[in-house]
N, C-alpha and C positions, 0 to 999 in steps of 0.2 A: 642218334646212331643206331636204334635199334631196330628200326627199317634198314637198314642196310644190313644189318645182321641178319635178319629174316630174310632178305631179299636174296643172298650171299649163301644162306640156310637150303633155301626153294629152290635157286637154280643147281645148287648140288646133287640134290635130291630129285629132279627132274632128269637131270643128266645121268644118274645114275640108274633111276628106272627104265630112260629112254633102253643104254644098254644093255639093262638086266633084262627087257624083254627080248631087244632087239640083238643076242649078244654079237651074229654075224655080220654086223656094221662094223667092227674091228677087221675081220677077213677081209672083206667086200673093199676097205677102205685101204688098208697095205696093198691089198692084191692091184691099185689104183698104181700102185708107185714098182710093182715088183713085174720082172719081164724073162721070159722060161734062161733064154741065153746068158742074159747081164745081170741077175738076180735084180737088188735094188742099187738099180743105175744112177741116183740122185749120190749116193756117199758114194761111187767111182769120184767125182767131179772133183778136184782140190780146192777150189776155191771156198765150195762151201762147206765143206768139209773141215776148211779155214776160219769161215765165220762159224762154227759151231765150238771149237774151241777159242776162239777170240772172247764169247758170251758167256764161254764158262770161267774164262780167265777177269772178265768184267764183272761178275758174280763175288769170284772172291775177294778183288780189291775192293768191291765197294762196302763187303761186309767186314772187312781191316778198316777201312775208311770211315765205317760208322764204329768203332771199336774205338779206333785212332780219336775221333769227335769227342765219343765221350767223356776219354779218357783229358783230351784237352782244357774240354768247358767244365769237368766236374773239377779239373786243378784252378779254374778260375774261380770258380763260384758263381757261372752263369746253367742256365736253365738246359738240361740233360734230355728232356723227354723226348724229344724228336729222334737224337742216336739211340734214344733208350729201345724206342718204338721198334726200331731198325734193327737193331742187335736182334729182338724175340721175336721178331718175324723169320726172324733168319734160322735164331737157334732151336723154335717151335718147327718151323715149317720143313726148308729142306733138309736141316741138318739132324733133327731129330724124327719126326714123325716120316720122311720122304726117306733118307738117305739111312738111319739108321731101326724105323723099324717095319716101314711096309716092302722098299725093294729087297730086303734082308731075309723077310720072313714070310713072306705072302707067296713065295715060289711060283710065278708066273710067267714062263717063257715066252723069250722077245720073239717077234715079227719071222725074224729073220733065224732064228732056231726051230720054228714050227714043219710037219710036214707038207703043210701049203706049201708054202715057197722054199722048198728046199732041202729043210734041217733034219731032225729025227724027234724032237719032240712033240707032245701032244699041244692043242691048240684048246685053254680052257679061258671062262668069259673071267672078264676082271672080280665076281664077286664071289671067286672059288680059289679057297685055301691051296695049293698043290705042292706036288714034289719034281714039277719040269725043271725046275733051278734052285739051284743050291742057293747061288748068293750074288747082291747085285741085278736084281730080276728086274721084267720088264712093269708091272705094279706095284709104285706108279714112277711117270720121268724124273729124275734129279734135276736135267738141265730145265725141265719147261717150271719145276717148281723154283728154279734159282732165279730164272728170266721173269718171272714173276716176281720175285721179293725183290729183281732192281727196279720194275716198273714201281712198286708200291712206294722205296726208299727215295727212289727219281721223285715221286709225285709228292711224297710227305718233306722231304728236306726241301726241294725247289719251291714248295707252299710256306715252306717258315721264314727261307730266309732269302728269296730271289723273286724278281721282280714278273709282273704277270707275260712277257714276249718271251721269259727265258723259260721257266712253267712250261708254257707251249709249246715251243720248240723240245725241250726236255722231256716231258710226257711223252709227246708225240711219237720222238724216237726210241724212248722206252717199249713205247707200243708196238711200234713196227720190230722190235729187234725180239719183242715177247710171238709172234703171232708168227713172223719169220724160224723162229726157233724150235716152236710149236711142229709148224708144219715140216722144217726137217728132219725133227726127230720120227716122226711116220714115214716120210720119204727114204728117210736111210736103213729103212726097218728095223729101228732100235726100240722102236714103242709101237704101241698100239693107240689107235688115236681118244678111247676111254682113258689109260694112262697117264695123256696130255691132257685132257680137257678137266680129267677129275685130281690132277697135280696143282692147276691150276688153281682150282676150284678152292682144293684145300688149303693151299697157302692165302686165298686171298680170307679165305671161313677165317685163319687162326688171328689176320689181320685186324677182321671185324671183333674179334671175342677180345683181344688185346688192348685194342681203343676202348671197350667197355670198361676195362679197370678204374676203378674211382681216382688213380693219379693221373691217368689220361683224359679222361671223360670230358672234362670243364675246358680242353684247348681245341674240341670239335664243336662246342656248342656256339 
């Protein structure tokens, strides 16, 4: 697993350079979705607007439902690791490092607060401290880090305990409801698409570092 880690490491760190040089690929890339009359016309829509809260409601049952698992098979005395996995993805990724200390403390005004498209705020690159937002800021997404920790729990529970067409199926729609989610959250000008890509990023990094623990380690080999 430690190529993946590295692997996971690299494209982090690529993506982050991409837009530390590049940083107006965040503008260039809302400005895609944002239009002078309708602002950003993709969150008018209800439906989707619909699946973007559906995903975050599927976010938290499924981090109950690994909570729920654990709590079932450790009163058995059967084997924990997999809800275990699940939980510290969870309470690593968006719950602590995403939700509680970079959209908190990293002050970086969303899309759709900027004076590009609309708002009064200044427009600074993801890899600058500011004071445009108090709290809840746009670096980095909650939901695309959350859609990510069901892709990883989809993928890790359907590989322990279901069969290889249910996997597929499973993954698959994981995938699409990750990449869908992604790309709304830009579309509705709630992120910046650095935000998304490096939310992603890092939930999938704490994933890699977590299977590294020596009580994980021996159920990847």
């Amino acid at each position: 697993m430690w190529k993946w880690l590295l692997c996971s490491a690299a494209l982090t760190g690529l993506v982050a350079v991409m837009f530390g040089i590049f940083p107006k690929l965040d503008q260039e890339t809302s400005a895609f979705f944002y239009n002078q009359g309708n602002g950003f016309y993709l969150g008018k829509v209800s439906v989707l607007a619909a699946f973007r809260e559906f995903v975050w409601n599927v976010s938290i049952v499924l981090f109950i439902f690994c909570v729920a698992g654990f709590l079932f098979l450790r009163l058995r005395g059967d084997n924990t690791k997999y809800f275990e996995i699940g939980i510290l993805v969870y309470l690593l990724g968006p719950i602590l490092l995403v939700n509680g200390i970079l959209k908190e403390f990293w002050g970086r005004a969303r899309p759709s607060q900027i004076t590009d498209f609309g708002g009064e705020k200044m427009f600074t690159p993801f890899y600058e401290i500011s004071d445009q937002c108090a709290s809840n800021c746009s670096f980095v997404s909650g939901e695309a880090s959350g859609a990510t920790a069901i892709l990883i729990v989809v993928t890790l529970l359907t590989w322990a305990y279901c069969g290889a067409w249910v996997q597929i199926f499973a993954v698959g729609l994981s995938t699409i409801v990750l990449v869908a989610s992604g790309f709304l959250r830009v579309g509705f000008g709630g992120h910046f698409a650095s935000d998304v890509l490096l939310s992603i990023l890092f939930t999938g990094l704490i994933f890699f570092i977590v299977i590294r623990h020596h009580r994980y380690r021996q159920i990847f080999m």
